[in-house]
C-alpha positions in Angstrom: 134.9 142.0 219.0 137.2 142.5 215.9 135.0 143.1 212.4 135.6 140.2 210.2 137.9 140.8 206.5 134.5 141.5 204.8 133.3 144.1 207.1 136.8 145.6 207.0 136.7 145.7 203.3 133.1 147.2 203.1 134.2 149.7 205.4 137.3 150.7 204.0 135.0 151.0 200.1 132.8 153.3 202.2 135.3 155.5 203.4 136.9 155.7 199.4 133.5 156.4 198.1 132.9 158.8 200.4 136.8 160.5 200.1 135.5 160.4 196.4 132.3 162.0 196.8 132.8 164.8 199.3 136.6 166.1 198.3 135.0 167.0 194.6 132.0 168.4 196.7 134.1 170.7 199.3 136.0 172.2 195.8 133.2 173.0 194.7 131.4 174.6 197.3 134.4 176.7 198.5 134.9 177.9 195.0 130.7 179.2 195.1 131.1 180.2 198.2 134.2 182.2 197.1 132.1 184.5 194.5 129.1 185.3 197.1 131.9 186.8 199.6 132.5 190.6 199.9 136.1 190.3 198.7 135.3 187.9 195.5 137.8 189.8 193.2 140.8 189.6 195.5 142.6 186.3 194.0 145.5 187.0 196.4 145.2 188.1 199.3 148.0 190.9 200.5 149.1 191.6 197.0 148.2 194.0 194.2 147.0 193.1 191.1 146.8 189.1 191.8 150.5 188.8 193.1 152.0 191.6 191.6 153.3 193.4 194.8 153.2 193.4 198.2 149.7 195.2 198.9 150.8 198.8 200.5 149.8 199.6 204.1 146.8 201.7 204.7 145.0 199.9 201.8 142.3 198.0 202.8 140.7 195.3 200.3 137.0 195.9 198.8 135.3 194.5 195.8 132.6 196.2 193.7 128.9 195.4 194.6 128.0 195.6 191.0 126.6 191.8 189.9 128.0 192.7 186.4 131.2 193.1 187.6 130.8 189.7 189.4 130.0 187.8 186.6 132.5 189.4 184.0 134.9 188.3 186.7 133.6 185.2 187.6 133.3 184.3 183.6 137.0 185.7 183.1 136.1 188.2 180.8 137.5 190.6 183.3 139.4 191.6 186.7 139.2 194.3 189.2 140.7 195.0 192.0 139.1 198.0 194.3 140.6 199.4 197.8 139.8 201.9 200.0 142.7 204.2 202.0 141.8 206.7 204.3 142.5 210.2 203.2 142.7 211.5 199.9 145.7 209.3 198.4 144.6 208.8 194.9 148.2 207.8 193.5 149.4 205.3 196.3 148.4 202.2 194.1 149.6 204.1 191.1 152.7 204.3 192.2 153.0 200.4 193.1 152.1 199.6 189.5 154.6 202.6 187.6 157.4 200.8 190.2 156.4 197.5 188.4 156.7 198.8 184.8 153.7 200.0 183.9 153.2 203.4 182.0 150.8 206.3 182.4 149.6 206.4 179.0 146.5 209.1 179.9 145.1 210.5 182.7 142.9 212.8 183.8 141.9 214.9 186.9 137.5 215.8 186.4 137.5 217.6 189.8 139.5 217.7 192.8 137.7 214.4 194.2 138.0 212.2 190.5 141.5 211.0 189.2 141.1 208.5 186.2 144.2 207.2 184.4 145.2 204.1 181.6 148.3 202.4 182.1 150.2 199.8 180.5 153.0 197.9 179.6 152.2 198.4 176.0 149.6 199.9 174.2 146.9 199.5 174.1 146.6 200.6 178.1 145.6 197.0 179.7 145.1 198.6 183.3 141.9 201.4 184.0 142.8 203.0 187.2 140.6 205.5 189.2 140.4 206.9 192.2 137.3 208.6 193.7 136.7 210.7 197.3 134.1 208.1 199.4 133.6 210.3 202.6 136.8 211.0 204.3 138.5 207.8 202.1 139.6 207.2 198.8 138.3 204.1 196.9 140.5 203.1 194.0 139.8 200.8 191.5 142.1 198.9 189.3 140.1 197.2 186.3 141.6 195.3 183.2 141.5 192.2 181.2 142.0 188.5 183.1 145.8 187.7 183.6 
């Protein structure tokens, strides 16, 4: 039995309504569901620094477990970036970003496991970039203000 023009047209409002109702809905939810994930400060995947450059081998993505850091982030105030590479490596980002024009304007080594630098484009540094022995690995972090 074929559904009569008014049932056709009911059900073709329903399925609007409900294109209306749930693609809003999904947006939202995958954009939640993006800050509760472990890698919440990675905007783009493969790349360093949000698009910057191709994301060199050996670094694997992490984000800091810090809720501060989450929400400075999540509010814009802020970005970061952290990885982790095996080994002690504590210039292999460093390098990425001096190849893309930014500067070491300060840096500083506190012991043989600690490397801290500022670098920039211009001063004021707008990039904070540390690197820190974790176990046999080096976790780098790349903080700075939102792009």
């Amino acid at each position: 039995m074929r559904p009569s023009r008014g049932q056709r047209r009911t059900l073709a409002l329903a399925l609007l309504g409900g294109a209306l109702v749930s693609v809003p809905t999904g947006w939202w939810l995958a954009d939640s569901l993006r800050w509760r994930s472990p890698l919440y400060c990675i905007e783009t995947p493969g790349t360093l620094w949000n698009g910057l450059a191709p994301l060199p081998a050996g670094l694997s993505p992490t984000c800091p477990d810090s809720q501060s850091y989450r929400r400075e982030v999540q509010a814009g105030e802020s970005r970061v970036e952290q990885y982790l590479v095996s080994g002690w490596q504590p210039l292999i980002a460093a390098q990425v970003l001096r190849d893309k024009g930014f500067v070491l304007l300060d840096d500083e080594l506190r012991e043989a496991t600690h490397y801290s630098a500022f670098m920039g484009r211009t001063v004021p540094a707008e990039l904070h970039y540390t690197a820190v022995q974790k176990g046999s690995n080096t976790l780098i972090t790349i903080s700075g203000g939102p792009r």
